[in-house]
C-alpha positions as CSV (number, residue, x, y, z in Angstrom):
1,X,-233.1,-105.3,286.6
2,X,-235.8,-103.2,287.3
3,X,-237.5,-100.4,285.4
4,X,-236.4,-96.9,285.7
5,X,-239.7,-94.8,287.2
6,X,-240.8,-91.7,285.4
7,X,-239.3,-88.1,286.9
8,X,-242.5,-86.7,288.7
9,X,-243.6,-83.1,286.5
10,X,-243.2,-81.5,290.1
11,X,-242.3,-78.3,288.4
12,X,-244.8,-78.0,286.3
13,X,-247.0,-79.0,289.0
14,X,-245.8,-76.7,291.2
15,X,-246.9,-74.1,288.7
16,X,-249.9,-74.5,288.0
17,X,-250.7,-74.6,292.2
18,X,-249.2,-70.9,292.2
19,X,-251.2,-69.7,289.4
20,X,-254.7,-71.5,290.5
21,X,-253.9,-69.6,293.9
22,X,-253.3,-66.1,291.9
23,X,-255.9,-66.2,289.8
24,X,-258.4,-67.1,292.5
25,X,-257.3,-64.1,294.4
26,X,-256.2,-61.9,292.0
27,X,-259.5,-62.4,289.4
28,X,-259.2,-64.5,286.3
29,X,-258.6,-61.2,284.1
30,X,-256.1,-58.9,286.2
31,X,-253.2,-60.5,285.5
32,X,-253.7,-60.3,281.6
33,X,-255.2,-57.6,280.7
34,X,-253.4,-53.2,279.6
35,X,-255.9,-50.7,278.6
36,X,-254.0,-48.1,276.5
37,X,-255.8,-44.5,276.5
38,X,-256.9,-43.2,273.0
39,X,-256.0,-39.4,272.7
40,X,-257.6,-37.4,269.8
41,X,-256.8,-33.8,269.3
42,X,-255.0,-33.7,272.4
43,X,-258.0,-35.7,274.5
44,X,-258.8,-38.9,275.3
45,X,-261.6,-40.6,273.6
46,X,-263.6,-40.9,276.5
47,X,-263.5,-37.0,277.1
48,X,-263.6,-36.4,273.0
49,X,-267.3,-36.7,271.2
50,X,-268.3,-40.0,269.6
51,X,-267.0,-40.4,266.3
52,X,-269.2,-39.6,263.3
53,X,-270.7,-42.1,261.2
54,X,-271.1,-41.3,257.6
55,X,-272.1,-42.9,254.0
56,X,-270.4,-42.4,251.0
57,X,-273.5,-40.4,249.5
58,X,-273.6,-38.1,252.7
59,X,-269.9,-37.0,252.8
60,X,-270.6,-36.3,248.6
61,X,-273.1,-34.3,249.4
62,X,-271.7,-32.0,252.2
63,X,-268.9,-31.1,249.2
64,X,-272.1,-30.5,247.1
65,X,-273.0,-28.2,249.8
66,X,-269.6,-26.3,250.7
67,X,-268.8,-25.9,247.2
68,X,-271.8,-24.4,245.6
69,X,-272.0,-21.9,249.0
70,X,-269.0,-19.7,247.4
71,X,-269.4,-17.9,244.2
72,X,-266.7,-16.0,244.7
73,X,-264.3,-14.3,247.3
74,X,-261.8,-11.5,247.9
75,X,-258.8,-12.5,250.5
76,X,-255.6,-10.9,251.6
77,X,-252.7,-14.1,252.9
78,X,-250.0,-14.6,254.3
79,X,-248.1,-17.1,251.7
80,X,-245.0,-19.0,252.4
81,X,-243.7,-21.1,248.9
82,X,-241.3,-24.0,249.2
83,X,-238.6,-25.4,247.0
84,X,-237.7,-29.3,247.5
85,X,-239.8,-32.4,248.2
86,X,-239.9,-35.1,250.6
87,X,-238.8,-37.1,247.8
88,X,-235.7,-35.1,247.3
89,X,-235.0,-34.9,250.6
90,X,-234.8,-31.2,251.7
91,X,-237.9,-28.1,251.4
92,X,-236.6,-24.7,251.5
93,X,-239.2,-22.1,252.2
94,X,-239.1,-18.7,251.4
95,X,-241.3,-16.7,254.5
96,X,-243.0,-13.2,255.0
97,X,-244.8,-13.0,251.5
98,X,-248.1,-11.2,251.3
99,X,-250.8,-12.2,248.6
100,X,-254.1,-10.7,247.7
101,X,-256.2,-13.4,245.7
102,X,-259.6,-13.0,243.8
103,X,-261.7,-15.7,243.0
104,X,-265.2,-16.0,240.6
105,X,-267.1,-18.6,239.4
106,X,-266.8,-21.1,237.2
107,X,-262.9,-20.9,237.6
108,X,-261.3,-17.3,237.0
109,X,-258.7,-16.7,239.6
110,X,-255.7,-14.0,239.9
111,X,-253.1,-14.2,243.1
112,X,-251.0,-10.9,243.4
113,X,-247.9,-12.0,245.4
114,X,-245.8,-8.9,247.6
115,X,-242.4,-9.3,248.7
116,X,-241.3,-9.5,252.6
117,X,-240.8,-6.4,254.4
118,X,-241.0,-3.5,251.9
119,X,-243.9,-5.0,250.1
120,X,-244.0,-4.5,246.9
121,X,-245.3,-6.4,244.2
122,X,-243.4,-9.8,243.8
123,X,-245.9,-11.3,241.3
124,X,-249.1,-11.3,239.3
125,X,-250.5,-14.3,237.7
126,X,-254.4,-14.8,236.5
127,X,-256.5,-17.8,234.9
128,X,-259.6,-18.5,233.5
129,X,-259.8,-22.2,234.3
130,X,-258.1,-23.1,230.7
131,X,-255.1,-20.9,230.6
132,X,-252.7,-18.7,232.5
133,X,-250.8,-15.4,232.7
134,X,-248.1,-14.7,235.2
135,X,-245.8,-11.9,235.3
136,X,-242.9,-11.6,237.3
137,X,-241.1,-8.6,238.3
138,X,-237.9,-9.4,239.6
139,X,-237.3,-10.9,236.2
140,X,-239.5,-8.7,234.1
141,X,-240.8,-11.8,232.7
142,X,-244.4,-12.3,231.6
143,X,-245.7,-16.0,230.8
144,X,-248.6,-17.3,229.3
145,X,-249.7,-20.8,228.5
146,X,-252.2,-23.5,229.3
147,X,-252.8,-24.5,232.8
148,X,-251.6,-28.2,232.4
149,X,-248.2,-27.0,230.9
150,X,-245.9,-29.1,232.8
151,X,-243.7,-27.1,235.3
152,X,-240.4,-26.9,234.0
153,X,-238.0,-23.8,235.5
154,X,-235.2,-23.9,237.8
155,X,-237.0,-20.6,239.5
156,X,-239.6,-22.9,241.2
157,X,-241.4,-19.4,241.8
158,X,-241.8,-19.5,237.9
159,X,-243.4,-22.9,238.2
160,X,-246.4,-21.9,240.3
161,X,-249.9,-21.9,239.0
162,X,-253.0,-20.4,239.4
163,X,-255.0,-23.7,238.7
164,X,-252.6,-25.1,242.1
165,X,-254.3,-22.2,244.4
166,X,-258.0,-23.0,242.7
167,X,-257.6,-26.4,242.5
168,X,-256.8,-26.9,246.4
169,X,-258.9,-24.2,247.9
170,X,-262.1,-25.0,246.0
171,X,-262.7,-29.2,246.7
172,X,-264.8,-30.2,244.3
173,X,-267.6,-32.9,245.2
174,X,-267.7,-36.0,242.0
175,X,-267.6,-35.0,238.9
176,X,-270.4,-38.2,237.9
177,X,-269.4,-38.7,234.0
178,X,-265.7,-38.9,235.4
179,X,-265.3,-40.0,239.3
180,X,-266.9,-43.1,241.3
181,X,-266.3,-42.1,244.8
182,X,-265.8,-44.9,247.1
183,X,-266.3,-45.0,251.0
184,X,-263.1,-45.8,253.3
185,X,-262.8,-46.1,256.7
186,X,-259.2,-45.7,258.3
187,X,-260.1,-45.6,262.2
188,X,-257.0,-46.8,264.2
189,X,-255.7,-46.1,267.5
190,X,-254.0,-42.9,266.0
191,X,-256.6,-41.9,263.4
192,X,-260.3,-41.8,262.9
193,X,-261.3,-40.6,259.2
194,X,-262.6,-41.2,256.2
195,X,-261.4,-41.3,253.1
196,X,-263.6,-40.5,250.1
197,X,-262.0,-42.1,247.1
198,X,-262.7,-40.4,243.4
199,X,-262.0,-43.1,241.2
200,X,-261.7,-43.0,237.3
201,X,-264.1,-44.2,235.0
202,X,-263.0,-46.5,232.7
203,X,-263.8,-46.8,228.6
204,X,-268.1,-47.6,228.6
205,X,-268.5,-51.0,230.3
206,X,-265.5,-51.6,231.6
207,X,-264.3,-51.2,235.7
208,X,-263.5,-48.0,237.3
209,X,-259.8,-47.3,236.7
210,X,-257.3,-45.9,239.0
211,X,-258.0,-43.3,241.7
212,X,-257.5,-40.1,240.4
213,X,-258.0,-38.1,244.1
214,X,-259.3,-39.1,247.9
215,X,-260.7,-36.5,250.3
216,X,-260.5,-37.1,254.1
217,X,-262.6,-36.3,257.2
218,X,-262.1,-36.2,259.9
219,X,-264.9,-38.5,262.2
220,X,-265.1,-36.3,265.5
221,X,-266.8,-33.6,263.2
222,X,-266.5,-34.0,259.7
223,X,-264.1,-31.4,258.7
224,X,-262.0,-32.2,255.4
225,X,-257.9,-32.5,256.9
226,X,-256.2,-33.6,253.8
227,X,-257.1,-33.8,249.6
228,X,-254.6,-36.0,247.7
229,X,-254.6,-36.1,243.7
230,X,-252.9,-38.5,241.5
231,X,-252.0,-39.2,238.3
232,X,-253.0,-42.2,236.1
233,X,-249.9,-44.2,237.7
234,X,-251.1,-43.8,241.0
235,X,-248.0,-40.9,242.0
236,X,-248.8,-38.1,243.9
237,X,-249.5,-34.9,241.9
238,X,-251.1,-32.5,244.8
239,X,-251.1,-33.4,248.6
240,X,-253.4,-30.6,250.7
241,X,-253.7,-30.4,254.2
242,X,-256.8,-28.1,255.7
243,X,-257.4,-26.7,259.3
244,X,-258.7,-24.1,261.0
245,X,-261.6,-23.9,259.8
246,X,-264.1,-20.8,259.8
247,X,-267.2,-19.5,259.0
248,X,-266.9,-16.3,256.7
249,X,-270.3,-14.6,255.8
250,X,-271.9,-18.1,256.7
251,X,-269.5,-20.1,254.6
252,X,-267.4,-22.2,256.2
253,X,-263.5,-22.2,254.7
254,X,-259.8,-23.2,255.7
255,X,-258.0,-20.7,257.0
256,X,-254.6,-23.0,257.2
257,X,-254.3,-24.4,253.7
258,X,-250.6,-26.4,252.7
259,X,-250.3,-27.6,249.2
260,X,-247.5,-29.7,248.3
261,X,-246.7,-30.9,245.0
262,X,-243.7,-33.0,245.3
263,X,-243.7,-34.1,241.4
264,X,-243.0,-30.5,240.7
265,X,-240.8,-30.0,243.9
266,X,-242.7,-27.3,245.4
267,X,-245.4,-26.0,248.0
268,X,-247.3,-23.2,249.1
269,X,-248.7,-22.7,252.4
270,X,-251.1,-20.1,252.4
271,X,-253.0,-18.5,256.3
272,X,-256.0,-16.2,255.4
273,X,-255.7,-12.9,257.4
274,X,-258.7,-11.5,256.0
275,X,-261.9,-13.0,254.0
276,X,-264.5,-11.0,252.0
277,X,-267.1,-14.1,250.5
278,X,-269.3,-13.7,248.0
279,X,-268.0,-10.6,247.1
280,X,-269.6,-9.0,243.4
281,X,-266.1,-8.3,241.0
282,X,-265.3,-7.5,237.9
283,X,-264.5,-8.8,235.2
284,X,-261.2,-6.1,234.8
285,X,-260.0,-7.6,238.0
286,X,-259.1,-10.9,236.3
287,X,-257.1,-9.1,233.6
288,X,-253.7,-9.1,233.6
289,X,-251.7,-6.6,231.0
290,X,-248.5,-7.3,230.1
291,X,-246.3,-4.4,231.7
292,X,-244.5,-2.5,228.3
293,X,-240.9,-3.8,228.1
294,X,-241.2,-6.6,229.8
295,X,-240.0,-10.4,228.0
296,X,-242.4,-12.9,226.8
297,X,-242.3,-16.3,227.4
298,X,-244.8,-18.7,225.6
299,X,-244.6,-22.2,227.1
300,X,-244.3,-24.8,224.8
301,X,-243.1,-21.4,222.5
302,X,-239.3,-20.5,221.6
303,X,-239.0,-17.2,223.8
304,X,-239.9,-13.7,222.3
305,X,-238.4,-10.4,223.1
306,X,-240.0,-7.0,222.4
């Protein structure tokens, strides 16, 4: 009986004839190869400028620079606050408010909120870096406490801060005896930035701890887009986003700034319509009397009635 021959591979054979004779025709590459076309703020890359390179000290010290350039500013807003979260699923925002904020060195800030339409005054709050004062007319409520007093109301209006607005709108560069900053690049096809991450420093000897905030630039020019702070568990505390940025008396400042604090479950977006910097104030313009009549409330205090 004789053997049974082998099939012949004629197929496979066959195959590799047609694609000898289309890659010798075709070019080795042309049958292999996309190019997808990298778009950044709305061109493609090879129409955008180079992207930036940067160090870690050099992004530290432009905030060294853009933060000791304003020693204080006058500035009327348009302010839009926000109820809600993305972790709760829904943001409600309450539009056409008008705010006048006043800002001086080392931290005094006031923010006088007007209501849509007719105007008038909605609310008036002040701080001097360690504690607050915020009055509220539609309530005739005046409260007073310190600045980390957690934000507890229903009335999310209730809950805002003055150390929110000065905390987003002044970045600060590292704060040595309590930040490391640490250099990260997170270039992709849809993104070119860095990220400047603060961390904290842990007890004498020990490793940093966790991060307690990250900047980031933006690499086509170096302009800060987004400031994130955390707490010690890592959750988000503050999440700002920056754009439009101007030069105002020589100082260059945000005129789009969006501050979202989603553990307290609200946001304020503020657009500056007009910008006085470096303006000389006084120090009456960061006091704030509690109107005659009006109900006291001490956080962390039972409330008082006069």
């Amino acid at each position: 009986m004789k053997a049974m021959r082998k099939p012949h591979r004629t197929i496979p054979v066959a195959l590799a004839l047609i694609s000898v004779s289309l890659l010798s025709s075709c070019g080795a590459g042309a049958l292999f190869k996309t190019t997808r076309t990298i778009v950044r703020h709305g061109k493609t890359a090879l129409a955008a400028q180079s992207l930036l390179v940067a160090t870690n000290d050099q992004l530290n010290e432009r905030l060294i620079r853009m933060y000791t350039a304003i020693n204080s500013f006058q500035a009327s807003v348009d302010l839009t606050p926000s109820s809600g979260s993305v972790y709760q699923g829904h943001i409600t925002e309450i539009k056409d408010l008008r705010a006048f904020v006043l800002f001086r060195k080392p931290a005094e800030i006031r923010i006088q909120g007007q209501t849509p339409v007719i105007r008038t005054q909605a609310f008036d709050m002040v701080s001097n870096g360690t504690d607050f004062e915020f009055f509220l007319n539609s309530k005739n409520l005046f409260i007073k406490g310190a600045n980390n007093t957690p934000a507890v109301s229903k009335n999310k209006i209730e809950n805002l801060r003055p150390d929110t607005f000065f905390s987003s709108m002044l970045i600060r560069p590292a704060e040595t005896d309590k930040e490391i900053p640490v250099l990260m690049d997170q270039t992709d096809e849809d993104n070119a930035l860095y990220l400047l991450v603060f961390l904290r420093k842990g007890p004498e000897g020990l490793q940093p701890k966790s991060p307690s905030r990250s900047v980031w630039f933006d690499r086509l020019d170096l302009s800060i887009v987004r400031q994130m702070v955390y707490d010690e568990e890592g959750a988000i505390v503050s999440d700002t986003r920056y754009s439009k940025w101007q030069q105002y008396n020589g100082v260059l400042f945000p005129a789009h700034i969006d501050i979202n604090r989603p553990k307290d479950a609200y946001g304020v977006v503020m657009d500056v319509m007009d910008m006085k910097m470096n303006k000389a104030l006084l120090d009456d313009q960061f006091v704030l009397k509690r109107p005659e009549g009006a109900q006291m409330q001490v956080l962390g205090a039972a409330k008082e009635v006069h």
